[in-house]
C-alpha positions in Angstrom: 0.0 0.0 0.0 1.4 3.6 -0.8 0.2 6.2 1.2 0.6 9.6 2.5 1.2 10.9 6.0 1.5 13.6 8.2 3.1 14.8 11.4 1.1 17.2 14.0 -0.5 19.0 11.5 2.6 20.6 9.6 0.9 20.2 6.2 4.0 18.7 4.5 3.1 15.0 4.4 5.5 12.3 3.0 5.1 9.3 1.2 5.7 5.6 2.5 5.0 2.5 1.2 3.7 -0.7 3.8 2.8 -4.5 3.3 -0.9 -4.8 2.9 -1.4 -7.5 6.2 0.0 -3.7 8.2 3.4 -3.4 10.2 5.7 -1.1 10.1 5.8 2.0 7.5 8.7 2.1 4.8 9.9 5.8 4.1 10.2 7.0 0.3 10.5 10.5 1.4 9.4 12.7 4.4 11.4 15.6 4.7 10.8 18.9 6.6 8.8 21.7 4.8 8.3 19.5 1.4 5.3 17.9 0.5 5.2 14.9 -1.2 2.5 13.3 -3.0 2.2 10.3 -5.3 1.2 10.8 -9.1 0.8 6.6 -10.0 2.2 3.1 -9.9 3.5 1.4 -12.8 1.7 -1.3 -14.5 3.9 -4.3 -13.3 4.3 -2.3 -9.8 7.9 -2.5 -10.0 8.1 1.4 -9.2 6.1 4.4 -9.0 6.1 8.1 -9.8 5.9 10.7 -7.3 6.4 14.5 -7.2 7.7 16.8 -4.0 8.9 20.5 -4.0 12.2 19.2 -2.4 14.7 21.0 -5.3 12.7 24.4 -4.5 9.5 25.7 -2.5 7.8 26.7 -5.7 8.1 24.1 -7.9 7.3 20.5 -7.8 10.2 18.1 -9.6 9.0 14.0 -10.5 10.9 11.1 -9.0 10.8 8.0 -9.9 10.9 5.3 -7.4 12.2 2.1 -7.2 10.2 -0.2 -4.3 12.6 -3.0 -4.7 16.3 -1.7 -4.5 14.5 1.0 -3.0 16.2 3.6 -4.8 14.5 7.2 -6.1 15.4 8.8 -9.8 14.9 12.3 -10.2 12.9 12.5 -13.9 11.5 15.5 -14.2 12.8 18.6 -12.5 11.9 21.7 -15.2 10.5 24.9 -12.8 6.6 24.9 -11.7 3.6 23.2 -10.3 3.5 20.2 -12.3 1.5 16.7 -11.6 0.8 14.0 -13.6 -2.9 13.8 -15.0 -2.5 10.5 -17.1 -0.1 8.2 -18.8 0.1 5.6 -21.7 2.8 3.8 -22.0 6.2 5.9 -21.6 4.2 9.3 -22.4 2.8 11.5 -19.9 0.2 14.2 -19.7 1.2 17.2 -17.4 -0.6 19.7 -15.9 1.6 22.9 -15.2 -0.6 24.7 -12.7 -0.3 28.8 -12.7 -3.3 29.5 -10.3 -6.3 28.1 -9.2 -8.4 28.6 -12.6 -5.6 28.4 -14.7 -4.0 25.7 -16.1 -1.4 24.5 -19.0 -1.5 20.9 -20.7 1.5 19.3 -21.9 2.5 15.8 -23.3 6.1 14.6 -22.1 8.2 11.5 -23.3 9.8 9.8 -21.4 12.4 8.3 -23.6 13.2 11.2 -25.3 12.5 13.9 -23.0 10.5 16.0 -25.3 7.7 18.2 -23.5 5.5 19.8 -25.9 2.7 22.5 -25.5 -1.0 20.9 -25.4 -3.7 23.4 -24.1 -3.6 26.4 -22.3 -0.7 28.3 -23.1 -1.0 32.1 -23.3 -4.4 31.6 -22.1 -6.6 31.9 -18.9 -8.3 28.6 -19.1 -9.0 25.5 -16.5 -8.5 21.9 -17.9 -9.0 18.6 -16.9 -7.0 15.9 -19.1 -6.9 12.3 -19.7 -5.9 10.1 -22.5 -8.7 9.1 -24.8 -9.6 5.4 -26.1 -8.4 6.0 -30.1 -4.3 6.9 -31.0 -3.4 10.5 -30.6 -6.7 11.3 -28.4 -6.9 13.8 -25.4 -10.0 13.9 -23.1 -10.4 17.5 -22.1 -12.7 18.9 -19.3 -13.1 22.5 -19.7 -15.7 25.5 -20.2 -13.8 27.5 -22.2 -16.5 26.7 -25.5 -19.3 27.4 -23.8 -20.9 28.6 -20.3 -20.5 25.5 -18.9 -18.3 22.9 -18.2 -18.2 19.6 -20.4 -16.1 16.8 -21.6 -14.5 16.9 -25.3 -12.5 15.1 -27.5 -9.5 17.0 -28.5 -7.9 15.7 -31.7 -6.0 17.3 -34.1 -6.1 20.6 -32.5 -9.7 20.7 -32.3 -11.9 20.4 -29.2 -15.4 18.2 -30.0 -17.8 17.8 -27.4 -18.8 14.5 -26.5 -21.3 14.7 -23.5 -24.3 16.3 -23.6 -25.4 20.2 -23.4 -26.8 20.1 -19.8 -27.8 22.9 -18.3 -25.4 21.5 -15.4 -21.6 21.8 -15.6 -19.4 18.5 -15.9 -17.8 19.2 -12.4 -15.6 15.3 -12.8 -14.4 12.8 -15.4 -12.4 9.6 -15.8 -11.7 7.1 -18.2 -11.3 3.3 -17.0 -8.3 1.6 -17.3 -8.7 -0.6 -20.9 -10.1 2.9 -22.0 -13.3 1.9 -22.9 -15.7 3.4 -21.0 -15.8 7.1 -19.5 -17.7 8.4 -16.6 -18.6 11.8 -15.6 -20.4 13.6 -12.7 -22.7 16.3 -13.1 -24.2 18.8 -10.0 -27.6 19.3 -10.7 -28.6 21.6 -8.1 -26.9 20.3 -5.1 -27.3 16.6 -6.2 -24.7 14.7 -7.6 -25.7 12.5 -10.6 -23.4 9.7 -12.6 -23.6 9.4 -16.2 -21.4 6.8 -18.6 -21.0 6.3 -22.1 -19.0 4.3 -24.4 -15.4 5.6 -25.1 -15.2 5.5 -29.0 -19.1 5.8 -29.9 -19.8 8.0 -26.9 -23.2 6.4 -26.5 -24.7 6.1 -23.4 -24.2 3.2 -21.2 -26.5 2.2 -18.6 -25.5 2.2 -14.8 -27.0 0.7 -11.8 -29.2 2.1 -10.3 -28.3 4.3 -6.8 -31.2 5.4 -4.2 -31.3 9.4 -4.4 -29.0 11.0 -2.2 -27.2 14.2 -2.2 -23.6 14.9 -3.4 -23.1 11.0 -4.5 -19.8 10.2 -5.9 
């Protein structure tokens, strides 16, 4: 199990990593005044990738992390509030985060080290990214198109939408693991609502069926 803790309330947690039957906690990292957090484990759960402003206060570099020599690889150290909103294979989508409605979307490789521009650049806009189902496909959550937030499809430089017009914004999205369905949350006036539909069609897919409650996730 990984997993994040903190000491008497000092908002700079750490990560550690512990057997699943419970003992004792193994440290990654826990330093004083830097926060670390954990972006995903690798498919064969060899390693994982975490970030922590350890290199400056500002800025938040991505290690990654060996669990059986137990051994950490700094990967990604360029300036700013980066975290990891997806990955496919050895490429990664980054969120550069400027302020609290404003975002920038970038792909990095992690072969050849390439980042490249995505969304957002030179531009006041909030994003939401994940890899789509179909080659060369980004899922992007956003309201910049319209009043209200929605998913699209971004491909080729252009953004299609692929749920609804609701009168409700989008205000969550994710895509399951094979990448062949995608769920989304909507607020409809203080209750929370679950919708899916197929990730290449986008046709609706039926879920079960919850008893009403309020803010349902």
């Amino acid at each position: 199990i990984v997993l994040n803790r903190d000491v008497g309330g000092a908002e700079n947690p750490g990560l550690y990593v512990m057997s699943i039957e419970g003992g004792a906690l193994k440290t990654i990292q826990h330093t004083a005044k830097v926060q670390a957090a954990l972006e995903y484990v690798t498919d064969d759960s060899k390693s994982l990738y975490y970030r922590a402003n350890d290199l400056a206060p500002d800025s938040y570099a991505i290690y990654r992390y060996d669990l059986a020599a137990a051994k950490r690889e700094l990967v990604f150290d360029q300036k700013g509030i980066w975290n990891i909103a997806d990955h496919k294979g050895d490429r990664w989508l980054l969120i550069k985060s400027l302020g609290s409605t404003q975002q920038e979307v970038y792909t990095y490789d992690l072969k050849t080290k390439q980042l490249e521009p995505v969304l957002g650049q030179n531009e006041v806009e909030e994003y939401d990214v994940q890899f789509g189902a179909k080659p060369g496909q980004i899922l992007v959550m956003t309201n910049k198109p319209s009043a209200v937030r929605r998913v699209y499809s971004l491909e080729r430089g252009k953004l299609t939408p692929i749920t609804p017009d609701l009168t409700w914004d989008v205000d969550g999205f994710s895509i399951d693991e094979p990448r062949t369905r995608i769920y989304y949350h909507v607020n409809e006036n203080g209750y929370g609502r679950s919708f899916a539909i197929d990730a290449k069609t986008y046709r609706p897919l039926a879920l079960p069926k919850l008893a009403d409650a309020d803010n349902v996730n």
